[in-house]
Each structure stands twice: as C-alpha cells, then as structure tokens.
C-alpha angles and dihedrals in degrees: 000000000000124000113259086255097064095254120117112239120282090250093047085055090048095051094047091049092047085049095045086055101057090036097054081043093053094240085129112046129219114269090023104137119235114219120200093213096058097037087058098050084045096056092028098235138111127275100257093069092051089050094062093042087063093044089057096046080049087058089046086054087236094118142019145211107246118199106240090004108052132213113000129187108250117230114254113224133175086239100052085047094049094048092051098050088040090065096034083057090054097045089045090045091056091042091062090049097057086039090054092058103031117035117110123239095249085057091048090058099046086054094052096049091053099050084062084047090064093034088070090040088062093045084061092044084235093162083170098061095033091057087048092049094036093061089047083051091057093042091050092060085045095054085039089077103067093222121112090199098054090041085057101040088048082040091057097043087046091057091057099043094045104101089048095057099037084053097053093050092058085091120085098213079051096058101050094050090059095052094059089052087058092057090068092047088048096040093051092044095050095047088043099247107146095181096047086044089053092044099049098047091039080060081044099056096044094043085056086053089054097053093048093045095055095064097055092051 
C-alpha cells in the first residue's frame, strides 16, 4: 500500500536500499530467491513492508517475480548495465535537447540555482545530499521538456538505473566530477544551446557507466 501521496512507506525504503546493497556488492547473488517469510523475520516487520520493498527492487530491475518460484535476484552483468545506461544517455540527451529549447526562464532559473546548490553540496563532501539533489536536477531537465511522455519514458529508465547511479555517487571524487559536468549542461540550457546541452548530458551519462563499470571489473 502506497502513501496518499504516491511514496512507499519509510521501512519499505529502508528494506529495498539494504537489499539493493547486497544485491550491486554481490552479498546477494543473482538467481538467490528472496522469501517474504524470512525477509520478514530478518527486518522484524510484517509481511506487507517487505512486499513493497520487493516491488520496488522489481521497478530497479534487481529482482524479479518467477512463476512458481517467486521473486528471484537477476544476475548483474556488465552487458545488461551497459545497455541500460546506453539507452538512459539517448533518452537524457534528448531530453537536454528539448530543455534547452523549451524551458521557460523561470525554469531556467530554478536549474541554475540549483546547480550552485550542488555546487556547495559537493564543497562539504555531503554525497547524501548530493544524491538526493542530484535525482530533483535530472527531473528538472525531464520536466523541462515539456513533454509527459518523455518525462515518463526519462522517470522509468531513472528508476532502474537508480542504485547504479546512487552507488556511483558514494564517492566523493566522484561527486565532484559530476558536478563539473553539470556546469556544461547548465551552462548550454541556460544559453539555449540544444545540441551543446545533448551533447554534454549524453558524455554525462556515459562518464557515470564508466564509473559504475570499473568497479565490477
């Protein structure tokens, strides 16, 4: 059961992010299957938390739901990651484009004061709030195009993507390279620019796979 306002409950977050851990380090091997009844003894909570947790994992493409086995841990692969993050770049690229000739000035604004926002995140070191900032950053180019279904279509590869790219962002070097590549999206968007701005977030996007590709060997 979801919150009224569309968000999963705090302890079904928790679960999924201690899951997605173990899952991305390889703690929980691919084809492992996830029971609800033990899952539940192991968090102390009912069944109904754990159930949303894997619903959520389902939507991160980190598990799946196996007739007559249930829900079963997918194998990570480098393949399966760089094909995800091949075809997020193409759909953000094109997102920047479309952001870059359609948003609004006010929006503009908003993107650019939020860039500094982030700039001063990754001074502290803060990786939390940087994750967190980083996400509403994203969402802001989607929503920049003026287009639901392109919004949908950049949402739903950004939720399976999402532990990747959490992940890739714990480390503070990290961090603060992708914040300068966010000067030159920014910086395109903002000057109107739609094939700088492609350009920029498609390097982006693939400088964020590399990342998360060098550390599975």
């Amino acid at each position: 059961m979801l919150h009224s306002q569309g968000q999963p409950p705090l302890r079904a977050v928790s679960i999924a992010a201690t899951l997605e851990a173990e899952i991305i380090t390889g703690t929980i091997p691919g084809g492992t299957k996830l029971d609800e009844q033990s899952l539940s003894q192991r968090f102390d909570v009912s069944r109904t938390p754990v159930r949303e947790a894997l619903h959520l994992l389902a939507a991160r493409s980190l598990v799946e739901r196996v007739p007559y086995r249930g829900v079963v841990v997918l194998e990570i692969t480098r393949e399966r990651i760089e094909q995800m993050f091949e075809t997020m770049a193409e759909v953000e690229a094109l997102c920047a484009r479309f952001a870059a000739e359609r948003m609004t000035l006010g929006e503009r604004a908003t993107l650019q004061s939020m860039h500094q926002t982030m700039q001063a995140l990754a001074v502290a070191g803060d990786t939390g709030a940087y994750e967190t900032a980083n996400t509403e950053f994203h969402q802001m180019i989607y929503r920049g195009t003026h287009n639901t279904d392109m919004f949908e279509l950049a949402e739903g590869m950004r939720i399976k993507l999402s532990a990747f790219r959490r992940n890739q962002l714990k480390s503070v070097s990290r961090m603060e390279q992708s914040n300068g590549e966010h000067d030159g999206i920014v910086t395109a968007i903002v000057d109107r620019k739609p094939a700088e701005a492609e350009t920029a977030l498609r390097r982006h996007l693939l400088s964020a796979a590399q990342e998360v590709l060098s550390r599975i060997g």
